[in-house]
C-alpha positions in Angstrom: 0.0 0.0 0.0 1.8 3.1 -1.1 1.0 6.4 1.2 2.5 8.8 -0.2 5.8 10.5 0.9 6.4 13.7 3.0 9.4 15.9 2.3 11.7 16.2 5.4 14.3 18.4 5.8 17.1 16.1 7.7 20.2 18.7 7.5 20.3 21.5 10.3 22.2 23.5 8.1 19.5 23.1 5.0 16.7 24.2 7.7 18.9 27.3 9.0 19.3 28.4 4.7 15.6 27.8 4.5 14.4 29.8 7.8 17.0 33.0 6.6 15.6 32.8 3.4 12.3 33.1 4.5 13.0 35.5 7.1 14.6 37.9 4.7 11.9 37.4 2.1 9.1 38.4 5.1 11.1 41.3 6.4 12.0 42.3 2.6 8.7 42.3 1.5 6.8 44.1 4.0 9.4 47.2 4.1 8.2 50.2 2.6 9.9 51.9 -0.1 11.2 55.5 0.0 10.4 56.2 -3.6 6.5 55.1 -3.1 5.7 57.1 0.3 3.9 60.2 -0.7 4.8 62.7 1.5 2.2 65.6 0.1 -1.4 65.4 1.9 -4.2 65.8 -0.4 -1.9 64.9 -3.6 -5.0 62.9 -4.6 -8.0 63.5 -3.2 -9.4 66.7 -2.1 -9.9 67.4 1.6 -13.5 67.3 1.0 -13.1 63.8 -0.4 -10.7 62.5 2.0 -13.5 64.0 5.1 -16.3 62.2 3.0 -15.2 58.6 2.4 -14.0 58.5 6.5 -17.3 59.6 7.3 -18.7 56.6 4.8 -16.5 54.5 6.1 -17.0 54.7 9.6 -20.7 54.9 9.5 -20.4 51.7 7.1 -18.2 50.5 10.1 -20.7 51.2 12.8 -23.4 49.1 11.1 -21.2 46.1 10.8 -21.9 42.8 12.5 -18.6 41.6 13.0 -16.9 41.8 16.7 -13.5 41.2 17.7 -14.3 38.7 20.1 -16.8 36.2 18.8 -14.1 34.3 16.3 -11.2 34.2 14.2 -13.6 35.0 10.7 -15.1 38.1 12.9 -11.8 39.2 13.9 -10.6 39.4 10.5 -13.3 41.1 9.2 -13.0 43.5 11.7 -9.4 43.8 11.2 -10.1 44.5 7.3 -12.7 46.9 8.0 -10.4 49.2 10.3 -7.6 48.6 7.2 -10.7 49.9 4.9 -11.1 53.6 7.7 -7.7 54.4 7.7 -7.0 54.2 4.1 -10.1 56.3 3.8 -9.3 58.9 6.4 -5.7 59.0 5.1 -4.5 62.6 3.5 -1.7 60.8 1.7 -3.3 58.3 -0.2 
């Protein structure tokens, strides 16, 4: 009866490459760039705009059914849905 196989990494120093390589891929990828912070408020959107999609936003907020505490789907959501406010209420985007 064949099972199958599993791949196992048997050489320490083969896990250590692995684990650096993903480490410096993580930190790597979630730096921000220099050349893609905007450092102008309002470069894109009008104050007026900016001050209207917060106030959708966070009215579309309130009248959400997820909470933080129920369970992990709920906490995502929620966690998405703050995301959603600040990008709205952000000058610089």
């Amino acid at each position: 009866m064949y099972t199958g196989h599993t791949v196992v990494l048997h050489n320490t120093n083969m896990k250590k490459i692995m684990i650096c390589t993903f480490l410096i891929i993580f930190i790597f990828g979630c730096s921000s760039s220099e050349k893609a912070k905007n450092t102008i408020p309002y470069k894109y959107r009008t104050k007026t705009q900016v001050d209207a999609a917060c106030k959708a936003q966070i009215e579309e907020n309130k009248n959400s059914q997820a909470r933080a505490s129920s369970n992990a789907g709920n906490f995502l959501i929620g966690m998405m849905e703050a995301m959603q406010e600040d990008w709205a209420c952000d000058p610089y985007r």
